[in-house]
C-alpha positions as CSV (number, residue, x, y, z in Angstrom):
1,X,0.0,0.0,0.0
2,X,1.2,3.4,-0.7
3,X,1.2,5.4,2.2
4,X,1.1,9.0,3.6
5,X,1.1,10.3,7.3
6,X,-0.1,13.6,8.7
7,X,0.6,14.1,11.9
8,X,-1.3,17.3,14.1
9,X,-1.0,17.8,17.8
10,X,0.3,14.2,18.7
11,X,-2.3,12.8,16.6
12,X,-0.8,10.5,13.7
13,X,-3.4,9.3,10.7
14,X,-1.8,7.5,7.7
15,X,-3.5,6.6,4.5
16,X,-3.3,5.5,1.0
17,X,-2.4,7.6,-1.7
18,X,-3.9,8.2,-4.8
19,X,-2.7,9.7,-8.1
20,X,-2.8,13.7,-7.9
21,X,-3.8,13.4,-4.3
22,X,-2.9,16.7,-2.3
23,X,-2.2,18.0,1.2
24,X,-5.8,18.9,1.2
25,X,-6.8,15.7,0.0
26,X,-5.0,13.5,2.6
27,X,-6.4,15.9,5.7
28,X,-9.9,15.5,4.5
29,X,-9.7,11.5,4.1
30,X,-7.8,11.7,8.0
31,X,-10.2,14.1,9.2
32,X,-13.2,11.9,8.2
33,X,-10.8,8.7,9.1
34,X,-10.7,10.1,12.3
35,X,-14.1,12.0,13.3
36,X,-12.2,15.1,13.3
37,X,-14.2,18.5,12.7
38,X,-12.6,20.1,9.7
39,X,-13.3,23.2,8.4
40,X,-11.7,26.1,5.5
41,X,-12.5,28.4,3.2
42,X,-11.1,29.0,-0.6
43,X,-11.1,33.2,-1.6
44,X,-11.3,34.4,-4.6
45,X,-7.6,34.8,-4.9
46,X,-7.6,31.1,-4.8
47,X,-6.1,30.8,-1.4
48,X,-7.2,27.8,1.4
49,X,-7.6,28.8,5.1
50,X,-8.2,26.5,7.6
51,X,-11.0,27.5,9.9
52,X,-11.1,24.5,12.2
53,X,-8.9,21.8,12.8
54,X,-9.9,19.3,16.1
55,X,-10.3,22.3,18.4
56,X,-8.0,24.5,16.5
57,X,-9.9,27.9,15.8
58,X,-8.5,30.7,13.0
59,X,-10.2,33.0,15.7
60,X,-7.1,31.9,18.5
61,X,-5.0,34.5,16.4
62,X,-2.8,31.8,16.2
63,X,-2.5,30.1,12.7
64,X,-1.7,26.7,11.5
65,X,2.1,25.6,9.9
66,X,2.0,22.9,7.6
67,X,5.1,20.8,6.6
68,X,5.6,18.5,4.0
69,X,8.5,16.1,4.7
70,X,10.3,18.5,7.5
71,X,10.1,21.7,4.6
72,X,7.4,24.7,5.6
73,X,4.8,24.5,2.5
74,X,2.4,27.4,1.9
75,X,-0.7,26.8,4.2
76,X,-2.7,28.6,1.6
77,X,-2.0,26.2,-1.3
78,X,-2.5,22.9,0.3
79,X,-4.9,22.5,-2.3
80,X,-2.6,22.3,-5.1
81,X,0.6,20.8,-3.4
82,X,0.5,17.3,-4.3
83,X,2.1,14.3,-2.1
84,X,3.7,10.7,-2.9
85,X,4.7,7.4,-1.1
86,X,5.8,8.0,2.1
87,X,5.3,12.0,2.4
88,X,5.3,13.0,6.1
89,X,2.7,16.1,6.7
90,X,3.2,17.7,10.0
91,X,1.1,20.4,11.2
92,X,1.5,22.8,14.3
93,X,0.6,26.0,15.7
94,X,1.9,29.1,15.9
């Protein structure tokens, strides 16, 4: 099986990937994997922002860093930003 991993406040969820899966892709099938509330919005300028993320709020003031593989990736394209066999997504707050 090929196999991604996201891992978000100590919380690890691994799944199979698919051709032309994204970042966004893999935390939807985790977040529905795990019973996880999930929650973002796409503007006009094509840009993703995560609203809610298992207790996380965008209303903290604090916002979400995603990595892909140890390297910061823009939080706003996880949408686009593809993954492959044995990525690593980590997520944390800053």
């Amino acid at each position: 099986i090929l196999a991604y991993a996201i891992i978000f406040l100590g919380l690890v969820f691994e799944g199979e990937v698919v051709k032309g899966m994204t970042v966004l892709n893999a935390l939807q099938a985790s977040t529905v994997a795990g019973k996880i509330i999930f929650t973002y919005s796409i503007d006009r300028a094509n840009r993703l922002k995560v609203l809610t993320l298992d207790g996380y709020s965008a209303s903290w003031g604090k916002s979400l860093v995603f990595y892909l593989n140890h390297f910061v990736i823009d939080s706003g394209q996880i949408h686009m930003i593809t993954i492959g066999y044995g990525d690593v997504v980590t997520i944390k707050t800053k």
